[in-house]
C-alpha positions as CSV (number, residue, x, y, z in Angstrom):
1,X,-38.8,77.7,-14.7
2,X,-40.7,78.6,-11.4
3,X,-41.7,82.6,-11.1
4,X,-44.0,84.2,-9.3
5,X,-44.8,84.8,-5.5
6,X,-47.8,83.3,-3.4
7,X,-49.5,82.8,-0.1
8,X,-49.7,79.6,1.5
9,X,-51.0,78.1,4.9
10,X,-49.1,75.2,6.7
11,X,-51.7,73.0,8.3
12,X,-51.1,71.0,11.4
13,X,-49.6,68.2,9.8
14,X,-46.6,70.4,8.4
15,X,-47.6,70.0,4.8
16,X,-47.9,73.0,2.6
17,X,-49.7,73.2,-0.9
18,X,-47.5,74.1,-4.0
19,X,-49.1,76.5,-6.3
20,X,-50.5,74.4,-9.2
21,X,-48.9,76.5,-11.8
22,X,-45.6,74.5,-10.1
23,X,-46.8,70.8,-9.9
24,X,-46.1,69.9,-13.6
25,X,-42.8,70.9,-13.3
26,X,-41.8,70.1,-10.1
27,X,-43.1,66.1,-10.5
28,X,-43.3,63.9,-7.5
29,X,-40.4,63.6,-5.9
30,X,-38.5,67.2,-4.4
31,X,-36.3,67.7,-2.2
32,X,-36.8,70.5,0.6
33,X,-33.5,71.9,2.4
34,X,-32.1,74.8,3.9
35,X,-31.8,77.8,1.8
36,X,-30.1,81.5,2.3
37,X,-31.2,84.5,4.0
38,X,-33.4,82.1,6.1
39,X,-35.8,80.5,3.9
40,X,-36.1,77.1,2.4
41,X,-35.3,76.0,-1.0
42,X,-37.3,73.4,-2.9
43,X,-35.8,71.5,-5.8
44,X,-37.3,69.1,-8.3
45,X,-35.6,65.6,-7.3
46,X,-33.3,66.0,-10.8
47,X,-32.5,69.5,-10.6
48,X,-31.2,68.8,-6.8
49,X,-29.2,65.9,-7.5
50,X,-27.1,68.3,-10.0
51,X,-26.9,71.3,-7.3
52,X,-25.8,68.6,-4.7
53,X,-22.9,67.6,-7.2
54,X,-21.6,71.2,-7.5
55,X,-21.9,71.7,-3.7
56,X,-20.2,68.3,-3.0
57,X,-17.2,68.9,-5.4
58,X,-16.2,71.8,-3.0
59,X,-16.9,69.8,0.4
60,X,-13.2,69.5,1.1
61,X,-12.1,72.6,-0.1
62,X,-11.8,75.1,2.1
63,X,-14.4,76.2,5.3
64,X,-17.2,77.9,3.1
65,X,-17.4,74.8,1.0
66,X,-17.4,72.3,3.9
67,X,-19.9,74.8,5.4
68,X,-22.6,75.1,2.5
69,X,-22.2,71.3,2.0
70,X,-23.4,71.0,5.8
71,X,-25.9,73.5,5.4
72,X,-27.7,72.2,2.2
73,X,-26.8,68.2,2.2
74,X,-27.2,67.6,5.6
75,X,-29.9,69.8,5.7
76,X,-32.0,68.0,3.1
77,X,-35.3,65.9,3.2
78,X,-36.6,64.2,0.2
79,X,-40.5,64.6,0.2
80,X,-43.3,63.9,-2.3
81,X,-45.5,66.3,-3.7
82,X,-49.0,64.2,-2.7
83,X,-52.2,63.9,-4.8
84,X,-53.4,67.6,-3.5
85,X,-50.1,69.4,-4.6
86,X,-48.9,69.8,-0.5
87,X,-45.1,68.7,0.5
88,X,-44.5,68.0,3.9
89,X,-42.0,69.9,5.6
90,X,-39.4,68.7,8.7
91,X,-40.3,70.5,11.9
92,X,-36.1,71.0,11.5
93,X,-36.5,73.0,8.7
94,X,-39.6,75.2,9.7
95,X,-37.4,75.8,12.6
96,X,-34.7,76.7,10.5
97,X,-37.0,79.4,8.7
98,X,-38.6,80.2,11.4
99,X,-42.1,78.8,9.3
100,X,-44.8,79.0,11.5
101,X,-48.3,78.7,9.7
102,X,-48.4,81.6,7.1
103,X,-45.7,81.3,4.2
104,X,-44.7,83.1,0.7
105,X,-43.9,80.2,-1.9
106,X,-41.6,82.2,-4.8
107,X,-40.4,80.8,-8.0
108,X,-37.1,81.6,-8.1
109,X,-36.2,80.1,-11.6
110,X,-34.8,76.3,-11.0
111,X,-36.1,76.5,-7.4
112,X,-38.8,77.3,-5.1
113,X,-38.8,79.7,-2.1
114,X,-40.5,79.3,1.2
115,X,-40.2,81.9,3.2
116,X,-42.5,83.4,6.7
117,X,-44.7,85.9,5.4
118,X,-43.4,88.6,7.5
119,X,-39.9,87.4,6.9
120,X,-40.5,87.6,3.0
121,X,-42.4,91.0,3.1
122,X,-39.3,92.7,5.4
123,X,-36.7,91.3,2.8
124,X,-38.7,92.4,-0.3
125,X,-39.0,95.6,1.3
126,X,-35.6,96.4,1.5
127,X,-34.4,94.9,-2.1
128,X,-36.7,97.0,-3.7
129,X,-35.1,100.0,-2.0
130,X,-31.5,98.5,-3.5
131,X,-32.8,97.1,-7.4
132,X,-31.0,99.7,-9.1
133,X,-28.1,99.1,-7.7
134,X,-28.0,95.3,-8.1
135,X,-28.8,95.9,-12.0
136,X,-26.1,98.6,-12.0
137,X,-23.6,95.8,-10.2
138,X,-24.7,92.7,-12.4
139,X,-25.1,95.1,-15.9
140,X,-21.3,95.7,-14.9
141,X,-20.4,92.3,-15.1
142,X,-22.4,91.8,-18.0
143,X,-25.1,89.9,-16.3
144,X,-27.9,92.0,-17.4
């Protein structure tokens, strides 16, 4: 399980280093593509080729699934993590989350976050504000 939140540089090759608390888990081989609310998600190779099987079974069901296949499949680049613990990142995708050098890298449980600094601290900023209310919502439906 990843957790945890941390600051990272990209240098001018578009490679970013993965905090070392992640490397053991994560292995080699990841897979970096598009994520929500405008960041990037990063999947050990085996966890991603289970997520791309639930998002596939809905490519041809309706316009969200055809949309989110798109989004994450077509938006995916296998990389490897090299002997330094850095990825290297698509300009595509840094455009995509608007990456420019500073980043947050978050452990989100079965995947990593990388979000724009600024981007990261403006969204934290306003889910703090709402926490009780998403425990209040997901305690509702038993989730907490």
């Amino acid at each position: 399980m990843f957790i945890g939140e941390y600051r990272h540089t990209f240098d001018a090759k578009n490679r970013i280093s993965l905090p070392a608390k992640f490397r053991k888990e994560l292995g080699r081989a990841v897979v970096v593509t598009r994520g929500l609310d405008s960041c990037l998600f990063v999947y050990p190779k085996k966890t991603w080729e289970a997520e791309a099987r639930k998002i596939a079974a809905h490519a041809t069901g309706g316009a969200a699934g055809r949309g989110l296949s798109r989004l994450m499949l077509a938006g995916a680049s296998e990389a490897e993590v090299d002997s330094t613990g850095r990825i290297l990142v698509p300009d595509y995708l840094k455009k995509f989350a608007s990456l420019d050098t500073r980043a947050v890298v978050a452990g989100v449980s079965a995947r990593i976050e990388v979000w724009d600094e600024s981007a990261w601290e403006k969204y934290t900023a306003t889910i703090e504000k709402e926490a009780d209310r998403f425990a209040e919502t997901l305690g509702e439906r038993g989730a907490l």
